[in-house]
PyMOL Python script that loads the backbone (N, CA, C, O; Angstrom):
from pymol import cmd

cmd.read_pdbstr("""\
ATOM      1  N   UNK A   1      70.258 114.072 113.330  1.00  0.00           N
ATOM      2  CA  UNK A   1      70.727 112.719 113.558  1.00  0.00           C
ATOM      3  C   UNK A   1      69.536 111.864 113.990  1.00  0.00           C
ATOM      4  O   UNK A   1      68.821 112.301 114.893  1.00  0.00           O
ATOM      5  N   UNK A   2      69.318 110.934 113.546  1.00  0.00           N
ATOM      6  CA  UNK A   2      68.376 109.742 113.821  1.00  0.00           C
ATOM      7  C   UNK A   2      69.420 108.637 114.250  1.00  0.00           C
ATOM      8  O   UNK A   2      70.504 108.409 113.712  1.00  0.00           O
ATOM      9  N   UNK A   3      68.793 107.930 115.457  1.00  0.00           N
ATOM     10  CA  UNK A   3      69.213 106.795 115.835  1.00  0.00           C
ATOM     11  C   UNK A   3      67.443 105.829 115.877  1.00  0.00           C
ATOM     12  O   UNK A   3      66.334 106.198 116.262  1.00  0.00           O
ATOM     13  N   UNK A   4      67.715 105.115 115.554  1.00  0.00           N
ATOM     14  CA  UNK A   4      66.642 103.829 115.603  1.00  0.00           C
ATOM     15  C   UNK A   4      67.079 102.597 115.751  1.00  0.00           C
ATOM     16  O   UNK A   4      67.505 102.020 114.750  1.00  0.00           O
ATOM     17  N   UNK A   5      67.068 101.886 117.101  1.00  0.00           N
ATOM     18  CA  UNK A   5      67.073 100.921 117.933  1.00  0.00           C
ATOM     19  C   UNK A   5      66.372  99.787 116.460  1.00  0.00           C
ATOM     20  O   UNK A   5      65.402 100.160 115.800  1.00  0.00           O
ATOM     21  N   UNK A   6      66.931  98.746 116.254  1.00  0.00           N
ATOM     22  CA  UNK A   6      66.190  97.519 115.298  1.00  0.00           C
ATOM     23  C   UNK A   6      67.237  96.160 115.787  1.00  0.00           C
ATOM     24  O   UNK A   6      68.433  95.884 115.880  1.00  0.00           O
ATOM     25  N   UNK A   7      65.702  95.475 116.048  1.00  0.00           N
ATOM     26  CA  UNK A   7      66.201  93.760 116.241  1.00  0.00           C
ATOM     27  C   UNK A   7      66.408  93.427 114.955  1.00  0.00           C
ATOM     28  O   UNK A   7      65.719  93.928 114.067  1.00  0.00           O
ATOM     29  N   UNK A   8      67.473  92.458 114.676  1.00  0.00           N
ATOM     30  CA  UNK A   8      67.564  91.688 113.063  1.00  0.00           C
ATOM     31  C   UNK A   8      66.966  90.522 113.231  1.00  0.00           C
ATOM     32  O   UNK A   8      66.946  89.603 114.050  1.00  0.00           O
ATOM     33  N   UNK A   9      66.306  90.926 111.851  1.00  0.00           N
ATOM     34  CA  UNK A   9      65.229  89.591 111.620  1.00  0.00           C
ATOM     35  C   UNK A   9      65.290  88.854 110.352  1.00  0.00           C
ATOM     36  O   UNK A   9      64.579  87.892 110.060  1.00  0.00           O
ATOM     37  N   UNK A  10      66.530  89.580 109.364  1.00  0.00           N
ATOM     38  CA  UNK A  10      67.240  89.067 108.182  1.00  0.00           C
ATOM     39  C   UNK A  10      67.816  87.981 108.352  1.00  0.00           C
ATOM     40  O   UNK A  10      68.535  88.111 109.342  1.00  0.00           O
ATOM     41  N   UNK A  11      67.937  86.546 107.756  1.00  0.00           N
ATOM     42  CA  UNK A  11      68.615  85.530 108.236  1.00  0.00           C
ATOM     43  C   UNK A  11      70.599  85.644 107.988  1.00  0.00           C
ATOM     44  O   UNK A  11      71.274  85.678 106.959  1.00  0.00           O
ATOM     45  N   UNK A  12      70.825  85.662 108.856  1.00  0.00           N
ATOM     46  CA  UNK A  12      72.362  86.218 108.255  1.00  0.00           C
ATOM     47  C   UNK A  12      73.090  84.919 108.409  1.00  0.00           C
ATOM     48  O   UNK A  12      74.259  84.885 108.794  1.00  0.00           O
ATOM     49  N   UNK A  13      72.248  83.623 108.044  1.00  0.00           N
ATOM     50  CA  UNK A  13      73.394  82.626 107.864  1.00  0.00           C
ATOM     51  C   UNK A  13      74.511  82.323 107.066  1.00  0.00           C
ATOM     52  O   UNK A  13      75.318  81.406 107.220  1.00  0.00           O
ATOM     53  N   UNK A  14      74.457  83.536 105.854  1.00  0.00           N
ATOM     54  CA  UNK A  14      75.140  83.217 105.024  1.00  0.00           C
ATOM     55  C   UNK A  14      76.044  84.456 104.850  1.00  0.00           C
ATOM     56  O   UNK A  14      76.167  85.057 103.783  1.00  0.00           O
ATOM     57  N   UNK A  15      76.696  84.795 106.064  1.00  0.00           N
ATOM     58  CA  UNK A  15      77.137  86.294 106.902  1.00  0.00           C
ATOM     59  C   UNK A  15      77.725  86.674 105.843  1.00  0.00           C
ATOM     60  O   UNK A  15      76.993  87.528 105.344  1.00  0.00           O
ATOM     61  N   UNK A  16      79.188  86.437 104.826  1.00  0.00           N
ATOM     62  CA  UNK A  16      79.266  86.921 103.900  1.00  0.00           C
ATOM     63  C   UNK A  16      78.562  88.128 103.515  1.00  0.00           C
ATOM     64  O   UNK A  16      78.501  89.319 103.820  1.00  0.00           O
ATOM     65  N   UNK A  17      78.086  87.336 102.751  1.00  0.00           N
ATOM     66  CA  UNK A  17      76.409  87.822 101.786  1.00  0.00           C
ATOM     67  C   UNK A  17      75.896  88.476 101.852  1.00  0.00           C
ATOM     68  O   UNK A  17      75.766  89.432 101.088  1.00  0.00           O
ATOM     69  N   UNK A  18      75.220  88.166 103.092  1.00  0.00           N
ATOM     70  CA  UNK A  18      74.521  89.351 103.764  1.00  0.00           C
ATOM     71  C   UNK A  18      75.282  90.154 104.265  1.00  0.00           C
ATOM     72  O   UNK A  18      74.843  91.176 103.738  1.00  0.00           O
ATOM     73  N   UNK A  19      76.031  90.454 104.836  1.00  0.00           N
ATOM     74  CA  UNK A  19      77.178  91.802 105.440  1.00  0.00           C
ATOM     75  C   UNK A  19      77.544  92.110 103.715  1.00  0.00           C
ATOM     76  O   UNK A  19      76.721  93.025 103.704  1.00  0.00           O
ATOM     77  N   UNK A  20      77.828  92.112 102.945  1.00  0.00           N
ATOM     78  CA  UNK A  20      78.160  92.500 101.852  1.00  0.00           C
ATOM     79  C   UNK A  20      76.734  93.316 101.098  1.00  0.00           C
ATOM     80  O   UNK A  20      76.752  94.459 100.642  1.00  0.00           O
ATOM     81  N   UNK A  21      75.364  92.236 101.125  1.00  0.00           N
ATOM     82  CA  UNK A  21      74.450  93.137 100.900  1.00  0.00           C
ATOM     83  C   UNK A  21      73.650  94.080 101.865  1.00  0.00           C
ATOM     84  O   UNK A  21      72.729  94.790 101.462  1.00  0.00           O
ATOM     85  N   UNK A  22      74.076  94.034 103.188  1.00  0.00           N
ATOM     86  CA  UNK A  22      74.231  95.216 103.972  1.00  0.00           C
ATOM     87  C   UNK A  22      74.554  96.155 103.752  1.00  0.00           C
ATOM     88  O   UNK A  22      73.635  96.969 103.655  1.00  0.00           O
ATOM     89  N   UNK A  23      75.953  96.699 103.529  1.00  0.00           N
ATOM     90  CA  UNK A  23      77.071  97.708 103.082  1.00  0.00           C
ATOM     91  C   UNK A  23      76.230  98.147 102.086  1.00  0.00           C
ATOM     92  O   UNK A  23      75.592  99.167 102.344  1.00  0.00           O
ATOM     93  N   UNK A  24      75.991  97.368 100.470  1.00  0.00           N
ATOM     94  CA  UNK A  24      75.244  97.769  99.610  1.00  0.00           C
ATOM     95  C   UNK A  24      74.398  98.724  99.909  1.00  0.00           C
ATOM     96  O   UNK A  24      74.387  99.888  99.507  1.00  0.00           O
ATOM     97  N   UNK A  25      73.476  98.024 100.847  1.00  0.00           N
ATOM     98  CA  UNK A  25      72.260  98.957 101.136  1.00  0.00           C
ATOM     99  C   UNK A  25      72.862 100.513 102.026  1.00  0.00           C
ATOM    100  O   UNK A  25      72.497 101.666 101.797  1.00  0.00           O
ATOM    101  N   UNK A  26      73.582 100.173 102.766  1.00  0.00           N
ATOM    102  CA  UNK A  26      74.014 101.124 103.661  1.00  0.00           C
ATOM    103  C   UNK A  26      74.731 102.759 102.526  1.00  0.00           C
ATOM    104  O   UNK A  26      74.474 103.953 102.677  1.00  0.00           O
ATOM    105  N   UNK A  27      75.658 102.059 101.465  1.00  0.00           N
ATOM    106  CA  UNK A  27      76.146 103.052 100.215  1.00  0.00           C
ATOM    107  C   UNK A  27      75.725 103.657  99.386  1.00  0.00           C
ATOM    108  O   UNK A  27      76.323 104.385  98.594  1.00  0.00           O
ATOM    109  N   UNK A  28      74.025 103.297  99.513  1.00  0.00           N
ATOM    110  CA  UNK A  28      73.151 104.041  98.538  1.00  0.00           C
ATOM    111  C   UNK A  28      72.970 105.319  99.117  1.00  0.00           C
ATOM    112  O   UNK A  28      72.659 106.257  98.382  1.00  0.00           O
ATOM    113  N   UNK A  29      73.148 105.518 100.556  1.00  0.00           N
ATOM    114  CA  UNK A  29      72.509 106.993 101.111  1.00  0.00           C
ATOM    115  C   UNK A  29      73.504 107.868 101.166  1.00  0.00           C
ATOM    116  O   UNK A  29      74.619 107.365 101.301  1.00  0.00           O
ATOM    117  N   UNK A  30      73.415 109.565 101.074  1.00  0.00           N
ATOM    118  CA  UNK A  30      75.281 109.983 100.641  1.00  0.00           C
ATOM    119  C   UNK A  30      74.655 109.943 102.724  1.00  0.00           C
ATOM    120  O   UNK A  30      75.739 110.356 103.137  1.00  0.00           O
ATOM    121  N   UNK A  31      74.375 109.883 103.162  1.00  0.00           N
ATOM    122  CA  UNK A  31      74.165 110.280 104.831  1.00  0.00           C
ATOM    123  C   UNK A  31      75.266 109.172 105.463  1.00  0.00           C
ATOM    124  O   UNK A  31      75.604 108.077 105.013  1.00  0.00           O
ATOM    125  N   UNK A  32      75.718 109.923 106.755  1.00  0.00           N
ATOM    126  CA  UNK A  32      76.785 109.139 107.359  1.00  0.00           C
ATOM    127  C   UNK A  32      75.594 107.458 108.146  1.00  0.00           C
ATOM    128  O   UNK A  32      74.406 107.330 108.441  1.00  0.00           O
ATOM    129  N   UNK A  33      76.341 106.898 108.164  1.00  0.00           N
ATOM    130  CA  UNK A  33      75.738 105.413 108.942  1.00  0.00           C
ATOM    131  C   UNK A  33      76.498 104.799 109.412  1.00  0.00           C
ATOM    132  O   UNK A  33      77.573 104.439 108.933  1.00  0.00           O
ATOM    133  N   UNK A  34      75.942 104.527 110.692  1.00  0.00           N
ATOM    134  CA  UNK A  34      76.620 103.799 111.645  1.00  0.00           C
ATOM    135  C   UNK A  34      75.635 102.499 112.350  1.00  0.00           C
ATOM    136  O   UNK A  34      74.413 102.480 112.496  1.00  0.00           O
ATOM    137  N   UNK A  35      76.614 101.498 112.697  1.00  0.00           N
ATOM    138  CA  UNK A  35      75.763 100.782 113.839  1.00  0.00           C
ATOM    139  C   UNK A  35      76.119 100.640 114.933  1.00  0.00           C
ATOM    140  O   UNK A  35      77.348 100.627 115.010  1.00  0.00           O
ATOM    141  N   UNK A  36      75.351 100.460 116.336  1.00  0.00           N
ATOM    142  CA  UNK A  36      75.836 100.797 117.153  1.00  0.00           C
ATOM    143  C   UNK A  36      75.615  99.554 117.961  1.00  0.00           C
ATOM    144  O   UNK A  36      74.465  99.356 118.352  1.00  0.00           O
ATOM    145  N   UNK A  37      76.474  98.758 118.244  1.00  0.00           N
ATOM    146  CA  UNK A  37      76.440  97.070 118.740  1.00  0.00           C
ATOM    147  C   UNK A  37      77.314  97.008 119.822  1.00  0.00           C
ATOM    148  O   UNK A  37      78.540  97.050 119.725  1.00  0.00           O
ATOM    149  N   UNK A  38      76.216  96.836 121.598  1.00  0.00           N
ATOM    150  CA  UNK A  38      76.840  96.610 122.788  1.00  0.00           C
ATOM    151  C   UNK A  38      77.737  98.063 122.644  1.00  0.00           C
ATOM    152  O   UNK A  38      77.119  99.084 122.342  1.00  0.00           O
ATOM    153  N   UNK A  39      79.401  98.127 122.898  1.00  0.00           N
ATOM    154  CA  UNK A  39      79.794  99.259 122.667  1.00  0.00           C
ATOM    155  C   UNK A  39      80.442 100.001 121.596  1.00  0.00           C
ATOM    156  O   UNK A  39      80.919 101.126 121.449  1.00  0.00           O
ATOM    157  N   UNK A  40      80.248  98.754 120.779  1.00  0.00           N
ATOM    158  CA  UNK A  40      80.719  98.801 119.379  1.00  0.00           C
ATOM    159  C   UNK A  40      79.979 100.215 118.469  1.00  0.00           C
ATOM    160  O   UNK A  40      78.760 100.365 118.390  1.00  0.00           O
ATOM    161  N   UNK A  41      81.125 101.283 117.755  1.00  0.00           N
ATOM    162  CA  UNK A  41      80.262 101.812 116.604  1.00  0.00           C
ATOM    163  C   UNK A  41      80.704 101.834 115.348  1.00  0.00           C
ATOM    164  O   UNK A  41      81.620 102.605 115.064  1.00  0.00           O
ATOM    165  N   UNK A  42      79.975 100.756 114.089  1.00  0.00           N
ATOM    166  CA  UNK A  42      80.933 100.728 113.361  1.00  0.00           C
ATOM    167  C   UNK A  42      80.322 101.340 111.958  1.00  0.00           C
ATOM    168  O   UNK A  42      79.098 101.399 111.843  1.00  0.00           O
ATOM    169  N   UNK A  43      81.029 101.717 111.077  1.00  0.00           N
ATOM    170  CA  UNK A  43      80.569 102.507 110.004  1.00  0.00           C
ATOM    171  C   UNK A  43      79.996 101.320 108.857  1.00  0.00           C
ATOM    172  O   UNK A  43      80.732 100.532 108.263  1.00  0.00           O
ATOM    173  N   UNK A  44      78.337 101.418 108.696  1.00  0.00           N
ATOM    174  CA  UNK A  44      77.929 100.740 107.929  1.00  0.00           C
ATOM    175  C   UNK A  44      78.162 100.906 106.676  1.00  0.00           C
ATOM    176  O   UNK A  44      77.469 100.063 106.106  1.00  0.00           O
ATOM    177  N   UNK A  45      78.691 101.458 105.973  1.00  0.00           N
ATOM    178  CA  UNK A  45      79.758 101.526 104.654  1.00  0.00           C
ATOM    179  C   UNK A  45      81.027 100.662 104.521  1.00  0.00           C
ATOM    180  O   UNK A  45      81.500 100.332 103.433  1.00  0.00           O
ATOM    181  N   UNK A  46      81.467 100.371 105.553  1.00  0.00           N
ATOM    182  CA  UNK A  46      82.534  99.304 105.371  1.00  0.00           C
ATOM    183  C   UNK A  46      82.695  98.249 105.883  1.00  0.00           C
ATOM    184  O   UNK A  46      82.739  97.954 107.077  1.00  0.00           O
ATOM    185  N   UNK A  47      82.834  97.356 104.572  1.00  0.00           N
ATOM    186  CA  UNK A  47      82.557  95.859 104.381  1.00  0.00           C
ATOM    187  C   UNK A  47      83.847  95.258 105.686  1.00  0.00           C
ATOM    188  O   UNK A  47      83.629  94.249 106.357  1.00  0.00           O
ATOM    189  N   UNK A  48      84.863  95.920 105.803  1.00  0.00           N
ATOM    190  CA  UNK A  48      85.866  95.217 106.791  1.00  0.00           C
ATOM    191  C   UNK A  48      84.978  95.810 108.245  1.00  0.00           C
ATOM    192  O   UNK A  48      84.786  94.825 108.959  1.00  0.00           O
ATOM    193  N   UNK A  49      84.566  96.694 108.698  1.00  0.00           N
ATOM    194  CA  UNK A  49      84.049  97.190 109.742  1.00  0.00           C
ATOM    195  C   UNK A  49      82.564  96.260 109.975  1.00  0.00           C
ATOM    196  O   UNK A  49      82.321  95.920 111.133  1.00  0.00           O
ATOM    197  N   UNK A  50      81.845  95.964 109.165  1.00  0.00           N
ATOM    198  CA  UNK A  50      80.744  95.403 109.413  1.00  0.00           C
ATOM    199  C   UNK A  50      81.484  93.270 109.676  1.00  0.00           C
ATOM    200  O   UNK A  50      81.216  92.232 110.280  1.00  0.00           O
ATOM    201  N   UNK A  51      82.113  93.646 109.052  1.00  0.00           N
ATOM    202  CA  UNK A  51      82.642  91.721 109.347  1.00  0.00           C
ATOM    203  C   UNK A  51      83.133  91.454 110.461  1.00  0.00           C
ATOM    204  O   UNK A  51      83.518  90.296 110.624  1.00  0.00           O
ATOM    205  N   UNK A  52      83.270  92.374 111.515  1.00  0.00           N
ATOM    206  CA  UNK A  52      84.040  92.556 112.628  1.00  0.00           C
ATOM    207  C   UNK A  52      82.536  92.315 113.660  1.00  0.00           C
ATOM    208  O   UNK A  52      82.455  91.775 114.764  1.00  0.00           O
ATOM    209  N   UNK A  53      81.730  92.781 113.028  1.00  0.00           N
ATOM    210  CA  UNK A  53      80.613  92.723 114.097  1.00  0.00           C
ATOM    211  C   UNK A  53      79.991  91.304 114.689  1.00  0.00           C
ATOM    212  O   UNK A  53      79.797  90.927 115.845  1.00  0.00           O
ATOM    213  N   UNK A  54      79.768  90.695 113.432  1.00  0.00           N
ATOM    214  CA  UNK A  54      79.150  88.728 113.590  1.00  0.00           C
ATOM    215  C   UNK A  54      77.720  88.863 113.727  1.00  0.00           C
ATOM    216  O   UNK A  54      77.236  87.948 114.393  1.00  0.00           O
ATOM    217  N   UNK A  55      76.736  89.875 113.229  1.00  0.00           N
ATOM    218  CA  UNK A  55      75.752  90.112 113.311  1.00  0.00           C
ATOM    219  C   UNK A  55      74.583  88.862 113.367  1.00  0.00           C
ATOM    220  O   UNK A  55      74.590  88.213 112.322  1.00  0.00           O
ATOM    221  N   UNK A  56      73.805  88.499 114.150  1.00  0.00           N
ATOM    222  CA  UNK A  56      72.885  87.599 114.452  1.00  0.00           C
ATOM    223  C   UNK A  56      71.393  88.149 114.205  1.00  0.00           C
ATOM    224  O   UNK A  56      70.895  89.244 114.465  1.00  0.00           O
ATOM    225  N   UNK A  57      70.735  86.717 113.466  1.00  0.00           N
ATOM    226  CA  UNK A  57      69.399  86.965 113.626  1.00  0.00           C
ATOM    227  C   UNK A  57      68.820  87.100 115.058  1.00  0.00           C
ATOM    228  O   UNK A  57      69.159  86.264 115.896  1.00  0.00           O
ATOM    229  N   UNK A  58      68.142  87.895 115.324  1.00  0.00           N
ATOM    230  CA  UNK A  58      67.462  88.023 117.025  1.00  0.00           C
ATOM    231  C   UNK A  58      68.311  88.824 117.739  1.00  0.00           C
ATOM    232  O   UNK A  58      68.106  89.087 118.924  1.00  0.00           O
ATOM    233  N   UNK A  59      69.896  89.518 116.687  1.00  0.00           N
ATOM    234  CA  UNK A  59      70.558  90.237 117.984  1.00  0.00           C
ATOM    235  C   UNK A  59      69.812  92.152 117.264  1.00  0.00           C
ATOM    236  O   UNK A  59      69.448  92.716 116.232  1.00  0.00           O
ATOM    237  N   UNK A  60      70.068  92.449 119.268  1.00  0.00           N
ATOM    238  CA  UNK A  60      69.566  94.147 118.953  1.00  0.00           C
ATOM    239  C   UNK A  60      70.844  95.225 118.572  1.00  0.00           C
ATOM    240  O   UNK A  60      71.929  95.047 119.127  1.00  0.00           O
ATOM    241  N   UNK A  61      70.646  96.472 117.497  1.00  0.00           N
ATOM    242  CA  UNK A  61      71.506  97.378 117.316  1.00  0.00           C
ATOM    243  C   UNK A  61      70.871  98.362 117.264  1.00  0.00           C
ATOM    244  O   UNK A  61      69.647  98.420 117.380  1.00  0.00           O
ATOM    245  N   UNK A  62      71.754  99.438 117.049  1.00  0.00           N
ATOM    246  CA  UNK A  62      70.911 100.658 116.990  1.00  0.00           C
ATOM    247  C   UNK A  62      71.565 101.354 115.248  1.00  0.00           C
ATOM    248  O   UNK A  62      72.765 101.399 114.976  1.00  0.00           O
ATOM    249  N   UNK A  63      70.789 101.675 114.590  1.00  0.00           N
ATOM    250  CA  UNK A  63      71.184 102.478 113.270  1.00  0.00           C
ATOM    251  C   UNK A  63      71.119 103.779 113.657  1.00  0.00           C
ATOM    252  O   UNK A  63      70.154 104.381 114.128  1.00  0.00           O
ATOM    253  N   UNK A  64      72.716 104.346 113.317  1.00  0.00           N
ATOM    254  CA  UNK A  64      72.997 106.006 113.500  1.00  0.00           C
ATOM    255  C   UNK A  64      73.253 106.171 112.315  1.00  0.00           C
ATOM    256  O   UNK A  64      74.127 105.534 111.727  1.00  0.00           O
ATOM    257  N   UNK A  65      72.150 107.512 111.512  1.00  0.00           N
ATOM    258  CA  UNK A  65      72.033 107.839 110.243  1.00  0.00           C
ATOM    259  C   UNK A  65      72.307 109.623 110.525  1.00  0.00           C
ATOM    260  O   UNK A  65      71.746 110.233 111.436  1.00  0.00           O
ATOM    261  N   UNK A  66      73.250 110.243 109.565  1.00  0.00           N
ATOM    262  CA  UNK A  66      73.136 111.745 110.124  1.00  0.00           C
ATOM    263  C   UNK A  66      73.635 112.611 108.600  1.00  0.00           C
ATOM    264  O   UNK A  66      74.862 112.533 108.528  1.00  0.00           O
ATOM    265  N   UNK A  67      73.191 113.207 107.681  1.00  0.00           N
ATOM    266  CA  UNK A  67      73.191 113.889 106.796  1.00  0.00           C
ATOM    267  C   UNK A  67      71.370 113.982 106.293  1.00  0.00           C
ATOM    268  O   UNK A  67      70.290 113.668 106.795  1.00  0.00           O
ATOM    269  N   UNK A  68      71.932 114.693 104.845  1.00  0.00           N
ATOM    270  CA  UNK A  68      70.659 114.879 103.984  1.00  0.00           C
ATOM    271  C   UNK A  68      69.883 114.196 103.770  1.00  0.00           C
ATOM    272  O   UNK A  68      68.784 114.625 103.416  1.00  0.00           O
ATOM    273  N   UNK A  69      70.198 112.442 103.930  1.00  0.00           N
ATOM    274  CA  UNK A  69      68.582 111.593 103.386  1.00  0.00           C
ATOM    275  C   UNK A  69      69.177 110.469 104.631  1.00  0.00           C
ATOM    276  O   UNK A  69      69.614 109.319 104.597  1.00  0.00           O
ATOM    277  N   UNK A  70      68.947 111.408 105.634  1.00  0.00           N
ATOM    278  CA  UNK A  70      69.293 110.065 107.268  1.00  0.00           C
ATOM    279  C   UNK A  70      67.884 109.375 107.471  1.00  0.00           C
ATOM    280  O   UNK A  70      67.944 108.274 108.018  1.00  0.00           O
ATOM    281  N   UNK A  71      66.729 109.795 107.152  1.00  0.00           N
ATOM    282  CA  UNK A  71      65.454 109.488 107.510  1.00  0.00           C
ATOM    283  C   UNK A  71      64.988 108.360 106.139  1.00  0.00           C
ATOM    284  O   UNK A  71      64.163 107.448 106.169  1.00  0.00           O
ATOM    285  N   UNK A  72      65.529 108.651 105.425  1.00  0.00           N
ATOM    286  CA  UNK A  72      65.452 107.516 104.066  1.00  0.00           C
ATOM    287  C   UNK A  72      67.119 106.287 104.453  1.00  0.00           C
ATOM    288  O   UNK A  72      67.279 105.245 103.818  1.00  0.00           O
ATOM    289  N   UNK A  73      67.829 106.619 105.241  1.00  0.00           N
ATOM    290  CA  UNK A  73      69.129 105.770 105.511  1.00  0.00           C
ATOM    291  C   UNK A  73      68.662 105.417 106.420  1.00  0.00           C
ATOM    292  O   UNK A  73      69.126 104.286 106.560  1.00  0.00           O
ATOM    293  N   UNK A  74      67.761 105.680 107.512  1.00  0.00           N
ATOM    294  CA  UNK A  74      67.644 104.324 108.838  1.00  0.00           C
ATOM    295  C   UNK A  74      66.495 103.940 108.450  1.00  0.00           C
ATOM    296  O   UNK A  74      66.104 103.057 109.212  1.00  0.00           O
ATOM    297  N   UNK A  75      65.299 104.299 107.145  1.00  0.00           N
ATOM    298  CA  UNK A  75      64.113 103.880 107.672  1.00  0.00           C
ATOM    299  C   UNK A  75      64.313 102.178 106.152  1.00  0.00           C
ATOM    300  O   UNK A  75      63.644 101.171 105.918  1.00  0.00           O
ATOM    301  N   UNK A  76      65.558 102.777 105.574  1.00  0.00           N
ATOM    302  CA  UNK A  76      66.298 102.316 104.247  1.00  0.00           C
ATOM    303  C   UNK A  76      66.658 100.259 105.040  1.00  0.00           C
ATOM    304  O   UNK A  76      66.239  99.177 104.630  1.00  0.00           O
ATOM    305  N   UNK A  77      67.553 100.603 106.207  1.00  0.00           N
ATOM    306  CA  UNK A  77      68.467  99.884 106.840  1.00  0.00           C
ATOM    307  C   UNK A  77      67.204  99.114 107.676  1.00  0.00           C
ATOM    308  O   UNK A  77      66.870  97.949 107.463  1.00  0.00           O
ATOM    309  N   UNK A  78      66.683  99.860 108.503  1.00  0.00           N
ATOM    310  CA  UNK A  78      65.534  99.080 109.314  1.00  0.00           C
ATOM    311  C   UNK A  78      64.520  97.941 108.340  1.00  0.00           C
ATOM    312  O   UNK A  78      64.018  96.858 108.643  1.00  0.00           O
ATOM    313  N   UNK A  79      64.508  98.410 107.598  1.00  0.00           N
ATOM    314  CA  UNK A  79      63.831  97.230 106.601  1.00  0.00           C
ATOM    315  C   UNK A  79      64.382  96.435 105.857  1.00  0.00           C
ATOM    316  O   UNK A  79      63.777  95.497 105.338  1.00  0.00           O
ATOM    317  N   UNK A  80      65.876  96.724 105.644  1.00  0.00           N
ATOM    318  CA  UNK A  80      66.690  95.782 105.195  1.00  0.00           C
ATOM    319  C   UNK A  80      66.738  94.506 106.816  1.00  0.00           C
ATOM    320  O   UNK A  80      66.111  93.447 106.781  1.00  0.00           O
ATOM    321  N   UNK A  81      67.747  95.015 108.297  1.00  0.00           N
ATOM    322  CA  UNK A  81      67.555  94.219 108.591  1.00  0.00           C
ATOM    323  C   UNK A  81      66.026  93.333 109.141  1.00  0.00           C
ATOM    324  O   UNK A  81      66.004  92.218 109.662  1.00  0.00           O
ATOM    325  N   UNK A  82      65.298  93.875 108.953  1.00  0.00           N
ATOM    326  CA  UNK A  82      63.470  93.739 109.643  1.00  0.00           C
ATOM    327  C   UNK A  82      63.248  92.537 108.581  1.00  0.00           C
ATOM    328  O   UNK A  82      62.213  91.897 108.770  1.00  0.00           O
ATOM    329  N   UNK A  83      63.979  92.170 107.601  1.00  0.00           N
ATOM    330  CA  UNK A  83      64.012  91.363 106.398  1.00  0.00           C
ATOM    331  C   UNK A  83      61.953  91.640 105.668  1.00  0.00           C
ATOM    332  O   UNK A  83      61.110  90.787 105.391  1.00  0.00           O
ATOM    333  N   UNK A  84      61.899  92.836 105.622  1.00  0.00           N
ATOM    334  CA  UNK A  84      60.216  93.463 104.854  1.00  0.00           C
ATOM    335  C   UNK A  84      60.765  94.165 103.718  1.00  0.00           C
ATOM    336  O   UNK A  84      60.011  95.090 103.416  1.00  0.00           O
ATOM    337  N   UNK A  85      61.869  94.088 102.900  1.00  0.00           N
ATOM    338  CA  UNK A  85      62.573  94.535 101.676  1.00  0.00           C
ATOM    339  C   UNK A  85      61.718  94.254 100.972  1.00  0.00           C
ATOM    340  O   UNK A  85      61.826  94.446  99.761  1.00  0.00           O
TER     341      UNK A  85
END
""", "prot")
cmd.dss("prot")
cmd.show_as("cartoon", "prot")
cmd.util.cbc("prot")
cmd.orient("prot")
């Protein structure tokens, strides 16, 4: 299991969008993913679970990645939100 702490630096004004091309990114890895927000943990695979969050540029989470390609799923996610895609 990898957890990696990441500030978002993706502009998520257009939350939709971006929470939708979140998930995207999050469904490419077969590895479980999670985010972990204040006490929130929600499964970054689902588009209703991630819309619940309200994710902000400048706010901190932590990415919980845990199967076969978890190290390609948080280092995948950290650069999605790090906006260096």
């Amino acid at each position: 299991m990898i957890k990696k702490p990441v500030t978002i630096q993706t502009d998520m004004s257009t939350e939709d969008r971006s929470v939708a091309l979140l998930v995207q990114e999050a469904s490419q890895y077969q590895s479980q993913v999670f985010f972990e927000v204040e006490e929130k943990k929600i499964n970054a695979k689902s588009i209703m679970g991630m819309m619940t969050l309200r994710l902000c540029q400048g706010e901190e989470l932590t990415v919980v990645a845990e199967g076969k390609d978890e190290e390609e799923a948080a280092k995948g996610l950290e650069l999605f939100l790090s906006d260096k895609k």
